[in-house]
C-alpha positions as CSV (number, residue, x, y, z in Angstrom):
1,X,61.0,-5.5,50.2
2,X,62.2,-8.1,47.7
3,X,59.7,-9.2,45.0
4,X,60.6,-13.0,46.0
5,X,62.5,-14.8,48.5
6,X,63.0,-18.2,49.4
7,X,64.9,-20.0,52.2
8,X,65.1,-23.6,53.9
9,X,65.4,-25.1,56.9
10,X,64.6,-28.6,58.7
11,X,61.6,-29.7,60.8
12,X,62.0,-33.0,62.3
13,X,64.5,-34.3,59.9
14,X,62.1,-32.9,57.2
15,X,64.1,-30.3,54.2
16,X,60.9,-27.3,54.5
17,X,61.9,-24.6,51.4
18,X,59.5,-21.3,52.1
19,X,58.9,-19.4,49.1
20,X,57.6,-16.4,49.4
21,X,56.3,-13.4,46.7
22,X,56.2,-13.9,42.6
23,X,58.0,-16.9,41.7
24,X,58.2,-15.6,37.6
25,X,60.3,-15.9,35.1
26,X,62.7,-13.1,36.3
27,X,63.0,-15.1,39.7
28,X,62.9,-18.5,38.3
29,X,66.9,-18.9,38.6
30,X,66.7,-18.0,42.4
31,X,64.1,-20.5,43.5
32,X,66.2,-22.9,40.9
33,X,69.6,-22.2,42.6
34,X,67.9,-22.9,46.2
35,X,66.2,-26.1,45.2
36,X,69.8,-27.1,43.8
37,X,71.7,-26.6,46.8
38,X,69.1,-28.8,48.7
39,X,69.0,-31.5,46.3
40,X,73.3,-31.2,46.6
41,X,73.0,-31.1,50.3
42,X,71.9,-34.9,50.4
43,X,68.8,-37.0,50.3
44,X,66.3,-36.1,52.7
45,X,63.1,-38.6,52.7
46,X,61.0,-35.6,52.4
47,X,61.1,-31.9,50.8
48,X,58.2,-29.9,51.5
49,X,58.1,-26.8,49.4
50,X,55.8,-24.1,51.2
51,X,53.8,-21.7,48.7
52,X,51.6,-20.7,51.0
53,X,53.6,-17.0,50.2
54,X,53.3,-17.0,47.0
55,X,51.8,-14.0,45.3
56,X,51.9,-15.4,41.8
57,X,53.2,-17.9,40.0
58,X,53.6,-18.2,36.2
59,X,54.6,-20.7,33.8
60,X,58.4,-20.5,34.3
61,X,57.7,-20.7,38.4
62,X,55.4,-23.9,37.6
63,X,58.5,-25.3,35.5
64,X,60.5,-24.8,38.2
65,X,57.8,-27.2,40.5
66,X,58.1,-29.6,37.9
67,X,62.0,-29.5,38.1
68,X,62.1,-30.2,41.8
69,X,59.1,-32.9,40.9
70,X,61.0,-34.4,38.2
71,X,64.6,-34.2,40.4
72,X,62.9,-35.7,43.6
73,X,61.7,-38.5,41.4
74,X,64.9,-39.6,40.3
75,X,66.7,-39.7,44.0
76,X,63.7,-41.4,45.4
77,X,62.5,-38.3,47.7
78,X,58.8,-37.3,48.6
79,X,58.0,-34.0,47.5
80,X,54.8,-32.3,48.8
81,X,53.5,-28.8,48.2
82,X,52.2,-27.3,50.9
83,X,50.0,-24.0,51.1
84,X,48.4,-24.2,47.0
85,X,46.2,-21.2,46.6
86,X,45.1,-18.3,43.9
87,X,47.1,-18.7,41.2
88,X,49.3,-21.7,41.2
89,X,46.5,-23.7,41.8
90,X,44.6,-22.2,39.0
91,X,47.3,-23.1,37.0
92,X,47.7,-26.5,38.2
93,X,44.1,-27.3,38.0
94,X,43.7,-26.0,34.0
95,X,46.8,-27.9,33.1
96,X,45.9,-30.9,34.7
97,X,49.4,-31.1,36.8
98,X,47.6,-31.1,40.2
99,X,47.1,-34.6,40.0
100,X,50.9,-35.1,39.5
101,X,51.9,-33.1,42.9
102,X,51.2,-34.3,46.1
103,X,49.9,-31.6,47.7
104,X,48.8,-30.5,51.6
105,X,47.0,-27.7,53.1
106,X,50.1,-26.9,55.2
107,X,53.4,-27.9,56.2
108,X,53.0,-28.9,59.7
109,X,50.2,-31.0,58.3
110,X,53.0,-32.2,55.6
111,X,55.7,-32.7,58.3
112,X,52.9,-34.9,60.4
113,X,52.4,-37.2,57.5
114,X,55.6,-38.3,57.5
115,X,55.0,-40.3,61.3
């Protein structure tokens, strides 16, 4: 079984990217050449990116958060994260960042904002 994986699909007109397992520095550039290809693939209103299967998360997996953050920003998209636990938001709690995502408990609850 792979140490990370991520995929997306669409839920109600809604980009959803899953990632699942240790998003760290060694699979940084895969969770980076996903989110590419859906910021390529057009504008969508919203991108929720799923955690909820994260295992961990490091500094070069919260850099990557900040990318999409940063990259959804500029083309005018909502971003939300959807599943924060353990780890990440440890991380985003001490570095004050929580504040700066828009976060919710899941993504059906994410998707369901959007109406």
């Amino acid at each position: 079984m792979p140490l990370f994986t991520v995929s997306s699909d669409v839920y109600d007109s809604v980009l959803v990217v899953h990632a699942d397992g240790e998003l760290d520095y060694g699979h940084a550039p895969v969770f980076r050449s996903e989110m590419t290809r859906v910021w390529e693939a057009g504008t969508p209103a919203l991108v929720v990116i799923d955690v909820a299967g994260l295992t961990f998360c490091d500094s070069a997996g919260v850099a990557e958060l900040i990318w999409s953050l940063q990259r959804s920003r500029a083309l005018n998209t909502r971003l939300v994260l959807a599943g924060v636990h353990g780890t990440l938001e440890r991380i985003l709690a001490i570095t004050g960042l929580r504040s700066a995502f828009e976060v919710s408990p899941t993504v059906e609850e994410a998707v369901q904002g959007t109406s």
